[in-house]
MDTraj code that builds the backbone (N, CA, C; nanometers):
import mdtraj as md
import numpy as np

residues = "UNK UNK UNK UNK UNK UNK UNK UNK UNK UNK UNK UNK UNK UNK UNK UNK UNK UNK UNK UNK UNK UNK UNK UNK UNK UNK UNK UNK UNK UNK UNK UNK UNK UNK UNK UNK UNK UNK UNK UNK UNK UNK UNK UNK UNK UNK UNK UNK UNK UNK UNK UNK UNK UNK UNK UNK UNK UNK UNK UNK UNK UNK UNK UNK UNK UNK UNK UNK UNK UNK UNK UNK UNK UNK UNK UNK UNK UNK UNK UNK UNK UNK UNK UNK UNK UNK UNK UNK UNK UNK UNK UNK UNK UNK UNK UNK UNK UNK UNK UNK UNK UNK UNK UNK UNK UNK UNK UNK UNK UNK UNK UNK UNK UNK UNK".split()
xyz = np.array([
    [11.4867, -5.3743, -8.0626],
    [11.3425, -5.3774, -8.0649],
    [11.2925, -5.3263, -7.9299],
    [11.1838, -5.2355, -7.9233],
    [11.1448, -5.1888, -7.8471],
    [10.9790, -5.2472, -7.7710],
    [10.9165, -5.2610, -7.9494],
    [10.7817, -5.3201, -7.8995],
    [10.7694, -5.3935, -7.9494],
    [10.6406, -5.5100, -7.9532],
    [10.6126, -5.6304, -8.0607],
    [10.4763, -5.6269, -8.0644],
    [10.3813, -5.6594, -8.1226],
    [10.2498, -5.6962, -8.1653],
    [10.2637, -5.8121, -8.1599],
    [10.1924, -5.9317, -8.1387],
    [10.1997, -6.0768, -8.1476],
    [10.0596, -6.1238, -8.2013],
    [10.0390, -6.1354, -8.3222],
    [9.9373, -6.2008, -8.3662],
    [9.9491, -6.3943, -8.3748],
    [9.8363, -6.4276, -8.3020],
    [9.7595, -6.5579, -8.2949],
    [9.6893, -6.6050, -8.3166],
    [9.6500, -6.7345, -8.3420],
    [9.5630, -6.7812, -8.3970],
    [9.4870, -6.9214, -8.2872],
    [9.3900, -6.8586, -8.1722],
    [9.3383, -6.9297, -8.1059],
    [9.3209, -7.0710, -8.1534],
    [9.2470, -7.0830, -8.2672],
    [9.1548, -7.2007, -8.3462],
    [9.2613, -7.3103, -8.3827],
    [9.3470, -7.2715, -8.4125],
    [9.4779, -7.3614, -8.4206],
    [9.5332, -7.4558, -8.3100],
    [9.5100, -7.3985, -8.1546],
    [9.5675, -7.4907, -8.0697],
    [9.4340, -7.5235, -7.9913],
    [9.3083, -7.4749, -8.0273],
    [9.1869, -7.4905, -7.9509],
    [9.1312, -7.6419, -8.0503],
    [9.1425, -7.6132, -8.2103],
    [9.1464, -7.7249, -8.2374],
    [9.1777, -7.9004, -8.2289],
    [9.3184, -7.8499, -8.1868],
    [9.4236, -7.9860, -8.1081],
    [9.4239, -8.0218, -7.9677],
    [9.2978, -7.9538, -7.9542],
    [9.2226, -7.9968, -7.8145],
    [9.3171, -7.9402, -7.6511],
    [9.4047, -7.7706, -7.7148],
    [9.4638, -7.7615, -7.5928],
    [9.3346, -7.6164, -7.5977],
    [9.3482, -7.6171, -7.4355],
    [9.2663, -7.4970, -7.3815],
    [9.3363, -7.3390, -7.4224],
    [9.2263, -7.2635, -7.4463],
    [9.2494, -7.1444, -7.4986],
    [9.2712, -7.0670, -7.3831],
    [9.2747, -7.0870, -7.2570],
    [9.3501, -7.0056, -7.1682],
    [9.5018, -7.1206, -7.1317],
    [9.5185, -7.2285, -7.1855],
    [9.6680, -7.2617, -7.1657],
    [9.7429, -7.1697, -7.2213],
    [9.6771, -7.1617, -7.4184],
    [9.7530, -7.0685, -7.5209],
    [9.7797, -6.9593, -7.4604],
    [9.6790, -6.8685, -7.3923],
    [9.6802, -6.7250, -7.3993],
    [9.7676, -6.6741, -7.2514],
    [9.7535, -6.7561, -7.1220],
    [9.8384, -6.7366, -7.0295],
    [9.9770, -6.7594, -7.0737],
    [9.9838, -6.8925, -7.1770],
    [10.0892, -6.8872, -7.2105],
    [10.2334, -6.7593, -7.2729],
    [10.1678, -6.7280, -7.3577],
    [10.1898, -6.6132, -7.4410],
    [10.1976, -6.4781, -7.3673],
    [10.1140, -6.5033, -7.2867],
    [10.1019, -6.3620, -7.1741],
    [10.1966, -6.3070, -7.0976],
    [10.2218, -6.4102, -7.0332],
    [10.3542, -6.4657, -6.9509],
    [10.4572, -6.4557, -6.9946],
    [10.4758, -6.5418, -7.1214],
    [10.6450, -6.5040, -7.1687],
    [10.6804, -6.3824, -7.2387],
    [10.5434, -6.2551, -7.2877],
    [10.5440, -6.1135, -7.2871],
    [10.5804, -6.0608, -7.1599],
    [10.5217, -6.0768, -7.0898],
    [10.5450, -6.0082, -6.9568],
    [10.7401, -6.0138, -6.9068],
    [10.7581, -6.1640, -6.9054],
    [10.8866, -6.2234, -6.8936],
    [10.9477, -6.1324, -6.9750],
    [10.9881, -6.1254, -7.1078],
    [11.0100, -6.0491, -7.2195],
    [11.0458, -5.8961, -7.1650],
    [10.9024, -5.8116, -7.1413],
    [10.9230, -5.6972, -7.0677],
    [11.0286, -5.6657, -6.9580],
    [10.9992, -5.7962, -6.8486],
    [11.0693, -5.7593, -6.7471],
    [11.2460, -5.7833, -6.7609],
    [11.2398, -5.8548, -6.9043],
    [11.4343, -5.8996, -6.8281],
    [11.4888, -5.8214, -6.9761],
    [11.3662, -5.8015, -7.1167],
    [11.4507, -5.6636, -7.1885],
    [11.3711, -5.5551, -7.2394],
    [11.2771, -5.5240, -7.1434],
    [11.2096, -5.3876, -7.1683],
    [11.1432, -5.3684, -7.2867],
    [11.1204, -5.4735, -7.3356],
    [11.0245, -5.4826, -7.4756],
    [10.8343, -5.5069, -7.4397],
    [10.8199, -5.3890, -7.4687],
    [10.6320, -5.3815, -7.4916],
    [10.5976, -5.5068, -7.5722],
    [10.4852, -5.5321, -7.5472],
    [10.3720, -5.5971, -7.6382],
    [10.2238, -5.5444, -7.6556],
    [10.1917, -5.6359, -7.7286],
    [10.0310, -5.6632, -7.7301],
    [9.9721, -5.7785, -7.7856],
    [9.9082, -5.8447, -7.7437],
    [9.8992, -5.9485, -7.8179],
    [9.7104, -5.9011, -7.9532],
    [9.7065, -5.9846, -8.0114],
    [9.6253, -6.0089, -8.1230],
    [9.5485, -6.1029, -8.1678],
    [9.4479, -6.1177, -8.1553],
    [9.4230, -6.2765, -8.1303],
    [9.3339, -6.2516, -8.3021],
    [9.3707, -6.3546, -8.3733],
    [9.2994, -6.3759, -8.5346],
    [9.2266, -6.5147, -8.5441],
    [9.1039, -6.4801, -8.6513],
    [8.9926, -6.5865, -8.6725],
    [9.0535, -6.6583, -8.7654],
    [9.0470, -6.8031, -8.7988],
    [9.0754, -6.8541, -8.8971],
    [8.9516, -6.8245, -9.0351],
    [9.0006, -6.7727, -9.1306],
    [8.8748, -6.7734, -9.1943],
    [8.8052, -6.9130, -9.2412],
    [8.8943, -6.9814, -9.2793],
    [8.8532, -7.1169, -9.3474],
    [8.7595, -7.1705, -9.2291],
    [8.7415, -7.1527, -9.1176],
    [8.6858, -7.2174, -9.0246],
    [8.4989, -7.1550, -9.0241],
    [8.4440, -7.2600, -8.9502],
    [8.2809, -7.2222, -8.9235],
    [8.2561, -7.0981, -8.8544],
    [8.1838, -7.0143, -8.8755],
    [8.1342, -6.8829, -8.7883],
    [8.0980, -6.8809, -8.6458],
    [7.9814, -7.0374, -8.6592],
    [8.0303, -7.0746, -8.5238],
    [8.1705, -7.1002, -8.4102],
    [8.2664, -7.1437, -8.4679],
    [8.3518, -7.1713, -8.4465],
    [8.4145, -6.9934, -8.3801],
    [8.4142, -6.9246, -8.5262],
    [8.4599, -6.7471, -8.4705],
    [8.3566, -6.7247, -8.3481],
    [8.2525, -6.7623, -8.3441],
    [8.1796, -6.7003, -8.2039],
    [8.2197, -6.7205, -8.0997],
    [8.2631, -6.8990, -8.0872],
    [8.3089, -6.9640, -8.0128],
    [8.4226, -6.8805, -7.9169],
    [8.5245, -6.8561, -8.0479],
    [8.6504, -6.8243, -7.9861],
    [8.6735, -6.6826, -7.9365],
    [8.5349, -6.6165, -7.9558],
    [8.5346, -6.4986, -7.9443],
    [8.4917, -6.4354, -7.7918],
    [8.4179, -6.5221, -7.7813],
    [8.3566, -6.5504, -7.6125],
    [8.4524, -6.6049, -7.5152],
    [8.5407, -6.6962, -7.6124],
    [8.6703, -6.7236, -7.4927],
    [8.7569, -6.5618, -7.5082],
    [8.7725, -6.4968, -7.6066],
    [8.8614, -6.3900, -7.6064],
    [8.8146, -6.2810, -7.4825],
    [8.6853, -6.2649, -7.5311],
    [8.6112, -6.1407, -7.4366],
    [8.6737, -6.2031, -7.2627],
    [8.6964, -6.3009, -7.2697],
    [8.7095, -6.3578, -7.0746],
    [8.8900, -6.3162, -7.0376],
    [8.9189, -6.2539, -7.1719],
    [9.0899, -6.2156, -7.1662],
    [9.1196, -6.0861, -7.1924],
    [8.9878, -6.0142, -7.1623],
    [8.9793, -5.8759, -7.2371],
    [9.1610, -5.7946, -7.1874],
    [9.2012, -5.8405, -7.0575],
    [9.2959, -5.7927, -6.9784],
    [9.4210, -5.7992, -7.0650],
    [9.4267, -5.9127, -7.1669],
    [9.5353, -5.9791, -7.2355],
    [9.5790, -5.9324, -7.3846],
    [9.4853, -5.9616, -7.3931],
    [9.4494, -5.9216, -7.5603],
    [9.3579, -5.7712, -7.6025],
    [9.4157, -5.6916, -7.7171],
    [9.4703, -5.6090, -7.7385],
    [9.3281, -5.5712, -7.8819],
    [9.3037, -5.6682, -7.9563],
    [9.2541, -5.6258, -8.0589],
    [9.2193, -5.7881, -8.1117],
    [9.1991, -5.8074, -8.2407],
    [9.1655, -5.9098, -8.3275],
    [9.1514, -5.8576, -8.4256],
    [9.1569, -6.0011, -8.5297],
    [9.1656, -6.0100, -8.6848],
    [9.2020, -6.1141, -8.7768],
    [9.1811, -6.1318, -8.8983],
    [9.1344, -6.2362, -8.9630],
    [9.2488, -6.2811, -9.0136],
    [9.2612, -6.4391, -9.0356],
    [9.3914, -6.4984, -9.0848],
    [9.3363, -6.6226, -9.1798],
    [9.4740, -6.6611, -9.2179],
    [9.4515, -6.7824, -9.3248],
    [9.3707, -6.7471, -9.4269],
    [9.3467, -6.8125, -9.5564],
    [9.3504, -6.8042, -9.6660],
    [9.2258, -6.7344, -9.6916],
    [9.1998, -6.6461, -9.7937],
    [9.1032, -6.5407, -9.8305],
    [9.0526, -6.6267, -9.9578],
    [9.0558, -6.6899, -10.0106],
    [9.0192, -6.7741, -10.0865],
    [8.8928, -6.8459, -10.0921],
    [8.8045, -6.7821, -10.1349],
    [8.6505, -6.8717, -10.0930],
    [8.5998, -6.8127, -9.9815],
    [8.6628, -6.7201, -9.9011],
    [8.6367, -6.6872, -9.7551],
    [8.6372, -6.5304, -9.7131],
    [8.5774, -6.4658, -9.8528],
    [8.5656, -6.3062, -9.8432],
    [8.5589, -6.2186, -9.6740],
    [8.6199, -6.1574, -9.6382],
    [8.6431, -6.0739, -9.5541],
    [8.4456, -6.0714, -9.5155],
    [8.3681, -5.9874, -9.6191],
    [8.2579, -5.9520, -9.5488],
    [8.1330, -6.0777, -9.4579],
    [8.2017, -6.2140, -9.5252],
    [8.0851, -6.2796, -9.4764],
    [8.1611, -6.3312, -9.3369],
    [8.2504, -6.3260, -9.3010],
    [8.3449, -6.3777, -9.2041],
    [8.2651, -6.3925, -9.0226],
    [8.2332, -6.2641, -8.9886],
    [8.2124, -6.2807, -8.8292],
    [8.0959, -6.1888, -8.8400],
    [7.9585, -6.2187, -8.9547],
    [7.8282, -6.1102, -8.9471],
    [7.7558, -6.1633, -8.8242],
    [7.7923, -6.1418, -8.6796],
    [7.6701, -6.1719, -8.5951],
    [7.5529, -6.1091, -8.6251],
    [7.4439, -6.1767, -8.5785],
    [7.3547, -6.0913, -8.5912],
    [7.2766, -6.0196, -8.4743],
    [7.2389, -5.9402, -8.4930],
    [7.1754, -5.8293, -8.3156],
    [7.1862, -5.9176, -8.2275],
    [7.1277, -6.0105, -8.1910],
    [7.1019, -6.0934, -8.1057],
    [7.2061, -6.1975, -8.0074],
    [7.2931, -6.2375, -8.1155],
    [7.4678, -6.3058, -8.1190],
    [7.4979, -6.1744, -8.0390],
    [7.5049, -6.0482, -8.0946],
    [7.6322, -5.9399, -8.0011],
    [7.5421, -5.8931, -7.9150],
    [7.4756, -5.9019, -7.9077],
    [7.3811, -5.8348, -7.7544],
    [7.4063, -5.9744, -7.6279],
    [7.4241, -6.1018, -7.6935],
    [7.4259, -6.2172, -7.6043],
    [7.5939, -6.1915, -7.4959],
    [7.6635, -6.1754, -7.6237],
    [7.8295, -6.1967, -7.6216],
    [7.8630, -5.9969, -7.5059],
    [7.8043, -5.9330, -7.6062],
    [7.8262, -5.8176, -7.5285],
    [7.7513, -5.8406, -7.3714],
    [7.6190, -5.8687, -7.3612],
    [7.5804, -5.8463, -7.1725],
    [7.6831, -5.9664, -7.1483],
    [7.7247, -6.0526, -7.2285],
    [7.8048, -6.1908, -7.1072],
    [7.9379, -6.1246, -7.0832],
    [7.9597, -6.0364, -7.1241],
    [8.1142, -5.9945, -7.0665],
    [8.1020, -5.8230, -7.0337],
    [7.9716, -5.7631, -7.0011],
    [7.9705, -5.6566, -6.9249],
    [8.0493, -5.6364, -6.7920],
    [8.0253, -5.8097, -6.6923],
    [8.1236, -5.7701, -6.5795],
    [8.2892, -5.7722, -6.6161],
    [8.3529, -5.8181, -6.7384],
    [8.5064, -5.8553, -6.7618],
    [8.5241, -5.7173, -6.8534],
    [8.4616, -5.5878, -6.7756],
    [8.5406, -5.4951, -6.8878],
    [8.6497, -5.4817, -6.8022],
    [8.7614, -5.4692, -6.9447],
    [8.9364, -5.4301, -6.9047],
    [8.9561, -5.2763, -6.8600],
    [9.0800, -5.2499, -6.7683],
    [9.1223, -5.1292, -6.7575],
    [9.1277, -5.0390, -6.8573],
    [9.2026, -5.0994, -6.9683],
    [9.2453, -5.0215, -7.0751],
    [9.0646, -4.9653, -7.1329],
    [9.1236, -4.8463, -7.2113],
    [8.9872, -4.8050, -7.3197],
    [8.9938, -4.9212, -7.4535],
    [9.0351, -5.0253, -7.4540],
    [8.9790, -5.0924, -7.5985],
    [8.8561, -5.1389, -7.5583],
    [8.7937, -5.1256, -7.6575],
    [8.6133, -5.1792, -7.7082],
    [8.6378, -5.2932, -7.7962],
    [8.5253, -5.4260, -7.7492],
    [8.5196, -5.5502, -7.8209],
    [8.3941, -5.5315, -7.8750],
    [8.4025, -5.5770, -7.9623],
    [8.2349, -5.5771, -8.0359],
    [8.2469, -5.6802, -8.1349],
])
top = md.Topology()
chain = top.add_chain()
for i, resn in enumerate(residues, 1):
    res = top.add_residue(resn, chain, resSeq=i)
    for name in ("N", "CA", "C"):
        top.add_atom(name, md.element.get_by_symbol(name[0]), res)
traj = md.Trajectory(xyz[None], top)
C-alpha cells in the first residue's frame, strides 16, 4: 500500500463527550507516524452522520473548517434511510456566509475549498 484515504466520523466520538481536536490530532499523528516509518500517503475525510440533527452537521463543520490543514474533504455516513442525501447539510445563505467569514483567517496551504 502506497496511499490511504481515512474516512471518519467526528459525531461519533464528539458525541461520547471526547473533543474533536483529541479525535483529529489523533488520527493526524498516527498518519504522519505511518508516512514517516512506511512511506504511506494519506488524507483524512471527515463524514456527517446522517441520522443526526443539521444542527449538529453545522456544529461539526465549524470544528472541521479550524482543521482545514488536516482534513482533506467530507461526506455523508450512516444509514440513508429516512435521511435522503438532499435534505442533509441545506445551509442557508446566511449559515455559509457566517461559517465561511469565521474561517477566512484558517485558509489551508493546499487548493481544497470548504463550503
Amino acid at each position: 500500500m502506497i496511499h490511504t484515504e481515512i474516512f471518519f466520523d467526528p459525531q461519533t466520538h464528539t458525541d461520547r463527550g471526547i473533543a474533536f481536536d483529541t479525535v483529529i490530532n489523533g488520527i493526524y499523528n498516527a498518519l504522519l507516524d505511518g508516512e514517516k516509518s512506511f512511506g504511506i500517503s494519506s488524507n483524512i475525510i471527515a463524514c456527517f452522520l446522517r441520522h443526526l440533527s443539521q444542527e449538529s452537521a453545522i456544529e461539526t463543520l465549524e470544528s472541521i473548517l479550524k482543521h482545514q490543514d488536516k482534513i482533506t474533504g467530507v461526506g455523508l455516513d450512516s444509514s440513508e434511510a429516512g435521511n435522503p442525501p438532499e435534505v442533509q447539510i441545506c445551509l442557508s445563505i446566511s449559515e455559509t456566509s457566517r461559517i465561511k467569514n469565521s474561517s477566512s483567517r484558517r485558509r489551508r496551504r493546499a487548493s481544497t475549498k470548504y463550503y
